[in-house]
Backbone as CSV, one residue per row, in Angstrom:
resi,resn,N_x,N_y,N_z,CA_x,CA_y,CA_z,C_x,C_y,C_z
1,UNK,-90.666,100.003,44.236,-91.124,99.393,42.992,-92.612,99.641,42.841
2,UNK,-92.638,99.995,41.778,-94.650,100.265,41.317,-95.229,98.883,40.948
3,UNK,-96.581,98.475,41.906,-97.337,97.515,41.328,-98.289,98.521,40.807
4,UNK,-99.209,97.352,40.222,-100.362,97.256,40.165,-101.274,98.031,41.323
5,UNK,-101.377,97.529,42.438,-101.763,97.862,43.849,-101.263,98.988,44.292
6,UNK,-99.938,99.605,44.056,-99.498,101.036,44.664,-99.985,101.537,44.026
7,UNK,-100.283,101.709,42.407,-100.616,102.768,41.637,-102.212,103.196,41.689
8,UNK,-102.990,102.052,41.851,-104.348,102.061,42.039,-104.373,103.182,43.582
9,UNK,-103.296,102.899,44.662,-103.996,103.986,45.886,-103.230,105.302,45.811
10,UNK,-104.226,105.949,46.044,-103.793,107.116,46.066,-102.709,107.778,47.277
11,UNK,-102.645,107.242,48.553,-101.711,107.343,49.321,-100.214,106.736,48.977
12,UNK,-100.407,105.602,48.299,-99.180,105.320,47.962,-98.383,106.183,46.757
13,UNK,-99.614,106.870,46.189,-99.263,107.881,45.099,-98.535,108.685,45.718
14,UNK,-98.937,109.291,46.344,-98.743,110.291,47.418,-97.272,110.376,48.007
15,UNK,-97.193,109.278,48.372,-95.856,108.738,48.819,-94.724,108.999,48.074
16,UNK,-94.905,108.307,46.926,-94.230,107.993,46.008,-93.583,109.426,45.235
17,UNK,-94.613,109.826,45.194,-93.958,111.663,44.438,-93.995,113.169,45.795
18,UNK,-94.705,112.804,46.492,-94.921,114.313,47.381,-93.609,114.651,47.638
19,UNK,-92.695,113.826,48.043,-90.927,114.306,48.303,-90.748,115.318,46.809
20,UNK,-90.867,114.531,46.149,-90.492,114.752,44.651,-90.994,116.019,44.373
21,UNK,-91.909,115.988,44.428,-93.067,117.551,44.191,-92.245,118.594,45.237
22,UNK,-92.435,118.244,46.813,-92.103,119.247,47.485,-90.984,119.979,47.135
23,UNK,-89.673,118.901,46.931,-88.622,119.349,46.828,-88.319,120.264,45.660
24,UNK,-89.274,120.244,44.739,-89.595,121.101,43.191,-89.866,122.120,43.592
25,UNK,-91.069,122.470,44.763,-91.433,123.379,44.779,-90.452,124.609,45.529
26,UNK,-89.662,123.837,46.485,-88.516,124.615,47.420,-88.118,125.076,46.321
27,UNK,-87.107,124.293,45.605,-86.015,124.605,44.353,-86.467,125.706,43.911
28,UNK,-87.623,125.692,43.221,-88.291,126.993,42.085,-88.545,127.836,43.001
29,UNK,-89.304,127.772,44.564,-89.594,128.899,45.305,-88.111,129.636,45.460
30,UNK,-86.838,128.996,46.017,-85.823,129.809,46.266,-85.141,130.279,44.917
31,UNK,-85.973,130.683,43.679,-85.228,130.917,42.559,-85.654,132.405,42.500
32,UNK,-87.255,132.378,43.058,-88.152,133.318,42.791,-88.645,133.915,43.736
33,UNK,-89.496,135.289,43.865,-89.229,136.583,45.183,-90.872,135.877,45.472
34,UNK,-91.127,135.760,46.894,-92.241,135.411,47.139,-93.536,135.862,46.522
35,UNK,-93.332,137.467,45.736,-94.596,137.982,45.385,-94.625,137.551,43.753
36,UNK,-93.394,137.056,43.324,-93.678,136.623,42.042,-94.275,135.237,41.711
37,UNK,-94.313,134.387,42.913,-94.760,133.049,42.924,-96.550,133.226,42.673
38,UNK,-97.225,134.568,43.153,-98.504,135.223,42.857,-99.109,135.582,41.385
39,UNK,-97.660,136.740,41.167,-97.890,137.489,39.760,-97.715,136.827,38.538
40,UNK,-96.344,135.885,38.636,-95.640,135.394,37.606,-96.195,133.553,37.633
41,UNK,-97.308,133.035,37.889,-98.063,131.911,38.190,-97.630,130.792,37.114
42,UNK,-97.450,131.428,36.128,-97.161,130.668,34.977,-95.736,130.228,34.772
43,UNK,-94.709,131.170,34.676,-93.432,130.729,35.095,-93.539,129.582,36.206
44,UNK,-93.518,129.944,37.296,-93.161,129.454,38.397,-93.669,127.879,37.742
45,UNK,-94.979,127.834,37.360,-95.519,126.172,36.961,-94.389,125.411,35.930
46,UNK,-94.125,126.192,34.824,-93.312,125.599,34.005,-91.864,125.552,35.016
47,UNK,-91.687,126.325,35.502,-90.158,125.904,36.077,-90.045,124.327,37.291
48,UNK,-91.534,124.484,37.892,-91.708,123.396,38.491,-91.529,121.734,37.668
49,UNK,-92.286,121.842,35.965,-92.055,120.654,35.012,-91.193,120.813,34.642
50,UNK,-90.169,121.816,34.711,-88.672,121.405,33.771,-87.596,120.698,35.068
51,UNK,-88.419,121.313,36.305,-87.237,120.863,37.724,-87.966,119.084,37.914
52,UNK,-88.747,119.103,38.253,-89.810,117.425,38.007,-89.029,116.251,36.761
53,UNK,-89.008,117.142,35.862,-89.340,116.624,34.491,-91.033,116.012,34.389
54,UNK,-90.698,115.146,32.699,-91.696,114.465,32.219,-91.777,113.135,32.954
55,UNK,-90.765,111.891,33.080,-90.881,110.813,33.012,-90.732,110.585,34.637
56,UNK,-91.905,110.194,35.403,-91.931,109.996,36.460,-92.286,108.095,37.094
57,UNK,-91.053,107.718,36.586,-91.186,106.454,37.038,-92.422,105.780,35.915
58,UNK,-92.543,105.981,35.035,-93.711,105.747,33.843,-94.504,106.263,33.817
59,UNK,-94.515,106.962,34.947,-95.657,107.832,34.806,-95.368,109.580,33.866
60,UNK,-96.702,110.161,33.244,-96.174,111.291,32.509,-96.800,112.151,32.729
61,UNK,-95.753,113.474,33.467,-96.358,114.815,34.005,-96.955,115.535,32.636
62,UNK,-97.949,116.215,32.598,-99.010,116.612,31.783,-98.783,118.301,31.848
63,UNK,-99.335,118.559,33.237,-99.356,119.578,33.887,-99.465,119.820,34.992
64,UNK,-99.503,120.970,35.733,-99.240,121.623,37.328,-99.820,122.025,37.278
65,UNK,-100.798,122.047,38.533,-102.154,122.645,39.136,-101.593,123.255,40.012
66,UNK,-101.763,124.362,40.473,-101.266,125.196,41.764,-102.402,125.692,42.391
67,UNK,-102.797,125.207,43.425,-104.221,124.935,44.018,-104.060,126.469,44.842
68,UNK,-103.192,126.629,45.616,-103.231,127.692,46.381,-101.334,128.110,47.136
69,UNK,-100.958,129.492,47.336,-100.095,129.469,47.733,-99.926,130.317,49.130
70,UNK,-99.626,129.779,49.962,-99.615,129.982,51.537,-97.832,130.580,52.377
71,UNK,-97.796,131.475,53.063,-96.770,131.639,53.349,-96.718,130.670,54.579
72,UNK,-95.583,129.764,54.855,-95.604,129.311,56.564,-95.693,130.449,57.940
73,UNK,-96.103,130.564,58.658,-96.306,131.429,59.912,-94.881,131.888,60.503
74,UNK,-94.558,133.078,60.854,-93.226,133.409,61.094,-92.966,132.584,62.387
75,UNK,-93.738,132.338,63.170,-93.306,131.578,64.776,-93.387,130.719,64.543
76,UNK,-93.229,129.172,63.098,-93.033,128.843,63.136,-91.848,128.202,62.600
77,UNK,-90.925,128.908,61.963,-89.963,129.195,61.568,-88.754,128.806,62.842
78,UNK,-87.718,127.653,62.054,-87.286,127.438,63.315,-85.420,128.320,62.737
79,UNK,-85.104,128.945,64.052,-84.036,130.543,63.728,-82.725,129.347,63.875
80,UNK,-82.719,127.918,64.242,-82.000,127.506,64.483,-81.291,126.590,62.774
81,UNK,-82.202,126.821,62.607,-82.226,125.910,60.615,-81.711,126.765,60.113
82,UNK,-81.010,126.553,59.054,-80.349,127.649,57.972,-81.645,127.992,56.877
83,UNK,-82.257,127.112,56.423,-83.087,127.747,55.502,-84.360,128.490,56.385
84,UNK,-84.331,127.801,57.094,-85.663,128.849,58.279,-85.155,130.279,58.849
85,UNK,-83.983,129.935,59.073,-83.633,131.372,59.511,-83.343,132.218,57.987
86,UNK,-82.972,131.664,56.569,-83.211,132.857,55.271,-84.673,133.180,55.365
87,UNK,-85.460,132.154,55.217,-86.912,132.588,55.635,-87.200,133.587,56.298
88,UNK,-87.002,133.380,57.561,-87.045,134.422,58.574,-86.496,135.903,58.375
89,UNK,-84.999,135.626,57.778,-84.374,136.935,57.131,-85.314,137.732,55.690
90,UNK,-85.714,136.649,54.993,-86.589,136.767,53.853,-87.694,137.809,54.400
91,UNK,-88.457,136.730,54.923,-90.206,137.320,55.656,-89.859,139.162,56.371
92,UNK,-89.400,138.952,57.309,-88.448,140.426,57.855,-88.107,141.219,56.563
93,UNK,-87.863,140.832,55.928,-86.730,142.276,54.641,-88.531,142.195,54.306
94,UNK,-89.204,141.582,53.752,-90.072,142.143,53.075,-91.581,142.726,53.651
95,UNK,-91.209,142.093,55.007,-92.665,142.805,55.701,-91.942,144.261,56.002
96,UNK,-91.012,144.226,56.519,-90.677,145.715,57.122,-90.645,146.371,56.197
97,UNK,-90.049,145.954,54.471,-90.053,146.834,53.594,-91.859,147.196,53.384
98,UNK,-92.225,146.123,53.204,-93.779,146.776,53.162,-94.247,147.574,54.059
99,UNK,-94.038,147.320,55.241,-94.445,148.318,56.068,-94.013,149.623,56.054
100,UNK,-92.697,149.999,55.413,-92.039,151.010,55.142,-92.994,151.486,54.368
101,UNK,-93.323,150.996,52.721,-93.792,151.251,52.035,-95.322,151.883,52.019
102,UNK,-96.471,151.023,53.243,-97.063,151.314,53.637,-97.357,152.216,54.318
103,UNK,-96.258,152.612,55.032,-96.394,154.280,56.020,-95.699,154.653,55.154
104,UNK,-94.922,154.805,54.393,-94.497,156.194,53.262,-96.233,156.379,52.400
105,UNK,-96.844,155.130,51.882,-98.435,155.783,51.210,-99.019,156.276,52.658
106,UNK,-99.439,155.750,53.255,-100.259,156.725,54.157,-99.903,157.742,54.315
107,UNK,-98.779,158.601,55.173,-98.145,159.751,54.878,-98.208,160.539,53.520
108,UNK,-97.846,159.638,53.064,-98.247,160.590,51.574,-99.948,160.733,51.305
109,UNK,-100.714,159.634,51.315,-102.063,160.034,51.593,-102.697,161.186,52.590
110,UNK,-102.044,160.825,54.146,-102.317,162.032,54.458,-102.049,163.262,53.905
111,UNK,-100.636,163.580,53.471,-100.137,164.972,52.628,-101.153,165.128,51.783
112,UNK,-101.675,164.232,50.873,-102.341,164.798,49.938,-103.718,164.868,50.442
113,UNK,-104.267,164.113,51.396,-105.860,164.968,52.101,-105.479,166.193,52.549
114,UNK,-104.501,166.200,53.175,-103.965,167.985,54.056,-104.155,168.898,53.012
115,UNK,-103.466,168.424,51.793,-103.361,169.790,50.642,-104.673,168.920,50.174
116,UNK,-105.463,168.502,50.113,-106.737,168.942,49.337,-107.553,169.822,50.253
117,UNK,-107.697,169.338,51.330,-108.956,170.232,52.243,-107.924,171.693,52.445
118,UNK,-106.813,171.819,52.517,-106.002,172.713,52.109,-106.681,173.788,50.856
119,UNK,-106.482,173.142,49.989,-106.761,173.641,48.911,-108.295,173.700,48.800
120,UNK,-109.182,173.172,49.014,-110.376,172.767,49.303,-110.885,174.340,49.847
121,UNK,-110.183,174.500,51.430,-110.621,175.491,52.084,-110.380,176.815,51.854
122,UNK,-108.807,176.882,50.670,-108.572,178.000,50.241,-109.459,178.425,48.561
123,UNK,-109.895,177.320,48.231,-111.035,177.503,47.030,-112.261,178.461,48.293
124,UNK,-112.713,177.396,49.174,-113.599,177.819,49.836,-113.843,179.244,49.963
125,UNK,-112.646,179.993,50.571,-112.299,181.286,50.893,-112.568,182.064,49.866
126,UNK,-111.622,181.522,48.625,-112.071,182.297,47.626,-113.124,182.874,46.877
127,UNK,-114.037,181.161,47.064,-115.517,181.642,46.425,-116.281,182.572,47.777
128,UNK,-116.283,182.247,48.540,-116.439,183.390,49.908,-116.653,184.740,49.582
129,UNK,-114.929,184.676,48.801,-114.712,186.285,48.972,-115.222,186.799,47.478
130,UNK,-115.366,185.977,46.477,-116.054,186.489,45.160,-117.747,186.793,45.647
131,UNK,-117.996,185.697,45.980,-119.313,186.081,46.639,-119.570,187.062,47.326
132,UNK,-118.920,187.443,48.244,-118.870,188.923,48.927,-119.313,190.480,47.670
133,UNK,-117.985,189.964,47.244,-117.189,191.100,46.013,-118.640,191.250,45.282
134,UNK,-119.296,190.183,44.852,-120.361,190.081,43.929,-121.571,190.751,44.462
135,UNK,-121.546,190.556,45.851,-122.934,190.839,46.423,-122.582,192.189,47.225
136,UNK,-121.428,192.801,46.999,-121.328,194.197,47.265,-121.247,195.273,46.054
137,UNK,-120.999,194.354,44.745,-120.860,195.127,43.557,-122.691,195.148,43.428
138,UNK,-123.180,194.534,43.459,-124.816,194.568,43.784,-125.320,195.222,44.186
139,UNK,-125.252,195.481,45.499,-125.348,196.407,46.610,-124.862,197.897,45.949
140,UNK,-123.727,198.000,45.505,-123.457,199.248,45.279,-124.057,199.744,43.539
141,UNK,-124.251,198.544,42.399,-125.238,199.099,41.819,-126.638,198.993,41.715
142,UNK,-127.342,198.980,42.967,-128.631,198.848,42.942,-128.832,200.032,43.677
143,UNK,-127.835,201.081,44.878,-127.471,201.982,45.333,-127.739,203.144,44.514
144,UNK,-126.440,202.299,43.203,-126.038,203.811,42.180,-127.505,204.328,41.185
145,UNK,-128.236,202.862,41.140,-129.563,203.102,40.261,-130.361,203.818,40.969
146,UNK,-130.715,203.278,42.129,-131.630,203.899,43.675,-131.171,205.688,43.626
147,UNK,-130.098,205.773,43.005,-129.648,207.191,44.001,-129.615,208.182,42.162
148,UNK,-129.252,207.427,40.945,-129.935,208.018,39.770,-131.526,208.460,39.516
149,UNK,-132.057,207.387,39.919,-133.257,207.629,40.174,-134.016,208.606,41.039
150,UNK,-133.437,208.672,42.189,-133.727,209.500,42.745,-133.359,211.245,42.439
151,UNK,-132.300,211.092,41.396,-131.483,212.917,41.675,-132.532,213.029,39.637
152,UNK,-132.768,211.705,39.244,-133.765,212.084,38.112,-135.193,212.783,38.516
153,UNK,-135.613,211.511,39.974,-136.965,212.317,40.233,-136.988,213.613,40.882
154,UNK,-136.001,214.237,41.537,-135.402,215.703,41.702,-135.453,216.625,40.425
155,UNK,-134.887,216.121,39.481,-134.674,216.537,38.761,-136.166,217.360,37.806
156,UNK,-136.823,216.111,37.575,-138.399,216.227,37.230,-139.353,217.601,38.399
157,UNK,-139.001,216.975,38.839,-139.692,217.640,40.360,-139.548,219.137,40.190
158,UNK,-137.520,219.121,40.158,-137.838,221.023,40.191,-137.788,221.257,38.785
159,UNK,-138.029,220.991,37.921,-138.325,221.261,36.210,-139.680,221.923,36.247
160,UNK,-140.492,220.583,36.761,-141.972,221.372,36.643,-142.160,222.120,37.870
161,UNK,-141.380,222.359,39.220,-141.547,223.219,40.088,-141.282,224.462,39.011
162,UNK,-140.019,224.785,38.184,-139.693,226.075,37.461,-141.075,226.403,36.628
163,UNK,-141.286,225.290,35.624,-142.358,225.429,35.137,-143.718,225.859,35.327
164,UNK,-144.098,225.474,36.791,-145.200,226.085,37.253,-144.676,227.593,37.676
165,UNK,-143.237,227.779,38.453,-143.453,229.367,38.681,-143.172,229.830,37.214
166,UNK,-142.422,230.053,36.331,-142.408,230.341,35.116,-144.245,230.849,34.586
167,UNK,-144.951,229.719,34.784,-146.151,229.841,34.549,-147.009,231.095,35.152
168,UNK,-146.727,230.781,36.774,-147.211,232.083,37.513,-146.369,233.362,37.568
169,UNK,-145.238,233.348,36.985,-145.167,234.834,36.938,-145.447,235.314,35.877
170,UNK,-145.339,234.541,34.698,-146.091,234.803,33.539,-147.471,235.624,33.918
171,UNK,-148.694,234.697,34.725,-149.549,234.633,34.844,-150.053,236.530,35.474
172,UNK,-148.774,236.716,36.815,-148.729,237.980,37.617,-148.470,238.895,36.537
173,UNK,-147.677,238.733,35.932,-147.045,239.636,34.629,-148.223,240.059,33.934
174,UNK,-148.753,239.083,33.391,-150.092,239.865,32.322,-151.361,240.424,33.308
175,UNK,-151.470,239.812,34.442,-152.605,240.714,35.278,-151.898,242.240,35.866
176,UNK,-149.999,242.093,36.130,-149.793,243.825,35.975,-149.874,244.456,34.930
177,UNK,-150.048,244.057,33.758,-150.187,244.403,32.206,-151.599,245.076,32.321
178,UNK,-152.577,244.252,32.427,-154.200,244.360,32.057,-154.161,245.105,33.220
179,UNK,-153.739,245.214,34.366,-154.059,245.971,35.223,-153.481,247.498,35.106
180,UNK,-152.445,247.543,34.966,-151.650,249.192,34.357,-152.620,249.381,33.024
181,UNK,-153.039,248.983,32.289,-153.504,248.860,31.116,-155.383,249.932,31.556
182,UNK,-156.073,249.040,32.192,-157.280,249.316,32.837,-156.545,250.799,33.952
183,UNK,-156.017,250.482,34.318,-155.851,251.934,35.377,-155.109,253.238,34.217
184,UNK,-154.542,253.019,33.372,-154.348,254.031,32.111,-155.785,254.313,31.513
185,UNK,-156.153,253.681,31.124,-157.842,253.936,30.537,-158.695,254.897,31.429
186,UNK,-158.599,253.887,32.822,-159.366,254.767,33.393,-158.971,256.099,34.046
187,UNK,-157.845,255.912,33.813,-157.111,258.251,33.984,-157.595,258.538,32.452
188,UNK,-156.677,258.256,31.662,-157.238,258.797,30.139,-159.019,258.590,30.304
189,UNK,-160.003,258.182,30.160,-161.005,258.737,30.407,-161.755,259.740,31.256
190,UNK,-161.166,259.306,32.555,-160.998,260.602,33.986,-160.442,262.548,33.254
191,UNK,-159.154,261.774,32.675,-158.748,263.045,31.729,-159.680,264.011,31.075
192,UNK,-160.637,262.638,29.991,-161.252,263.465,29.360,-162.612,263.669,29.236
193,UNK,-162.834,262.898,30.129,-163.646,263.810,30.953,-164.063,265.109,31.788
194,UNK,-162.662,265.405,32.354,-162.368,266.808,32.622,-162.392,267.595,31.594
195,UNK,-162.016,267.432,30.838,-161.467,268.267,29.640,-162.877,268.372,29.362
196,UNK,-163.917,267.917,28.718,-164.925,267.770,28.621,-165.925,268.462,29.437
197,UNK,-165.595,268.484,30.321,-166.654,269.231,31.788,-165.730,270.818,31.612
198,UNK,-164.362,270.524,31.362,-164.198,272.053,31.751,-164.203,272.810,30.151
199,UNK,-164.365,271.503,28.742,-164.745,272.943,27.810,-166.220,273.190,27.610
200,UNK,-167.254,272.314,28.305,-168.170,272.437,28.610,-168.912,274.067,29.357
201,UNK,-168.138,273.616,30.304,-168.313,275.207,31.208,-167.467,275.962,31.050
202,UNK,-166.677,276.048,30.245,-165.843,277.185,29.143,-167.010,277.552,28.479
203,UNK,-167.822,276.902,27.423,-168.786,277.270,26.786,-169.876,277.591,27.293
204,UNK,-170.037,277.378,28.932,-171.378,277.707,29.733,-171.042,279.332,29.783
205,UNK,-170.038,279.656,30.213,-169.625,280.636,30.486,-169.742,281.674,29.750
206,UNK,-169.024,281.127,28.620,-168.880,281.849,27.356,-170.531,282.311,27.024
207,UNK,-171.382,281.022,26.723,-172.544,281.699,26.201,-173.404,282.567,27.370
208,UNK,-172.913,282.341,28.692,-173.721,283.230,29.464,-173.081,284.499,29.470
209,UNK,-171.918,284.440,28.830,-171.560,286.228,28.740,-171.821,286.788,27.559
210,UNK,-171.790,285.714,26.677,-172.324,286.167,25.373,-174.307,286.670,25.719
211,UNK,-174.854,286.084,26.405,-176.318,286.326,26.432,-176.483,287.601,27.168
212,UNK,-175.641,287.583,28.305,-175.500,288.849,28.976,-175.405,290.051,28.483
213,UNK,-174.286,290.049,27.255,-173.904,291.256,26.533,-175.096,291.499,25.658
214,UNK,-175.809,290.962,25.249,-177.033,291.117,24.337,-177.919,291.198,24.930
215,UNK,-178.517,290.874,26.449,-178.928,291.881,27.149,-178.946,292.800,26.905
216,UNK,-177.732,292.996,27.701,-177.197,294.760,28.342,-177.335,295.593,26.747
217,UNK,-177.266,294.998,25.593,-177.290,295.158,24.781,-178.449,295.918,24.118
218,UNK,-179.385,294.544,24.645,-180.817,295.043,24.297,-181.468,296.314,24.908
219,UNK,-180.830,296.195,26.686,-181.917,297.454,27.368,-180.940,298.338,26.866
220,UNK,-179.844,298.708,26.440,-179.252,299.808,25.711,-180.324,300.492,24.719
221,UNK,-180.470,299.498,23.591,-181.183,299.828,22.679,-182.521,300.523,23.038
222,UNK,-183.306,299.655,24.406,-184.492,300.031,24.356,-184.326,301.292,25.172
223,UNK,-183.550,301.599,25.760,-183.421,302.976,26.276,-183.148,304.075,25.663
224,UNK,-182.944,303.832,24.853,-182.257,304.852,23.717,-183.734,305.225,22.657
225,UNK,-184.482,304.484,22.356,-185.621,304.796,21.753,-187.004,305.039,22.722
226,UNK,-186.666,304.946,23.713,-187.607,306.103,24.497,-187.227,307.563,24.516
């Protein structure tokens, strides 16, 4: 019976409903999967005031505070109770499933670090080998320029090498020119010069036989007029 005096203490409060409450909370917990008593917070409260009800001995449920929710400890679970041992069957199906679940992600986490540094190391390789490719296509046109360059400055080189002999045989050419040229002159003058000396003394000759005969000419005459 509620006085005055029970309702004022709070232990007798206590008393009076904690059966009441607990037994709400079993009811609705065995309706619902332990992880939904977390997710689904709101259900679970209303299912607790419809299992309660409103009218609590005059007193009137308002609302449900759910301060915190705690699993009991598996060792303490007694295997000999029927609802301790579903518990027990409960706690078991869902840790081992988690744990299942948990080494299937890790495993799969590992798989997927394996194929990234996997993949990671075969990018690696690749840029490796572009880099190579790149710095030998480099190599071979800084080669091909090096080695144009070079068969250009060859090229230059014996152009004006031709050019200068071009130049000097040119050069030999007109000094055998001026030189056959000067050694013709100087026979054709040698020539006529001879020619010169010998109609010279053609005419020495001539007039000394011509003077002779006019001599012999003269003492003719003068012998003849003695």
């Amino acid at each position: 019976m509620l006085t005055p005096e029970r309702v004022s203490d709070l232990n007798q409060l206590r008393e009076l409903f904690e059966a009441k409450f607990s037994e709400a909370l079993k009811t609705v917990g065995k309706q619902m999967e332990f992880h939904e008593l977390f997710t689904e917070r709101t259900k679970f409260r209303e299912q607790i005031q419809n299992t309660i009800g409103k009218d609590l001995d005059g007193f009137l449920l308002q609302d449900v505070a759910i301060d915190y929710l705690e699993q009991t400890p598996l060792d303490q679970h007694d295997p000999s109770n029927v609802l301790d041992a579903e518990g027990i069957k409960k706690i078991t199906e869902i840790t081992q499933r988690e744990r299942v679940l948990s080494n299937e992600f890790s495993q799969r986490a590992l798989v997927r670090i394996e194929k990234e540094n996997a993949d990671a190391d075969i990018a690696r390789r690749e840029q490796k080998r572009r880099n190579e490719e790149d710095t030998a296509k480099q190599a071979r046109s800084i080669s091909e320029v090096k080695a144009n360059e070079e068969a250009l400055a060859r090229k230059v080189i014996e152009s004006r090498r031709m050019e200068v002999e071009g130049k000097r045989l040119e050069a030999e050419e007109s000094i055998r020119l001026r030189t056959e040229d000067m050694n013709r002159a100087v026979q054709e003058r040698e020539f006529t010069v001879r020619k010169e000396k010998q109609r010279l003394e053609q005419e020495a000759i001539q007039e000394g036989d011509e003077a002779r005969v006019r001599r012999e000419r003269l003492v003719s005459l003068t012998e003849m007029e003695k």
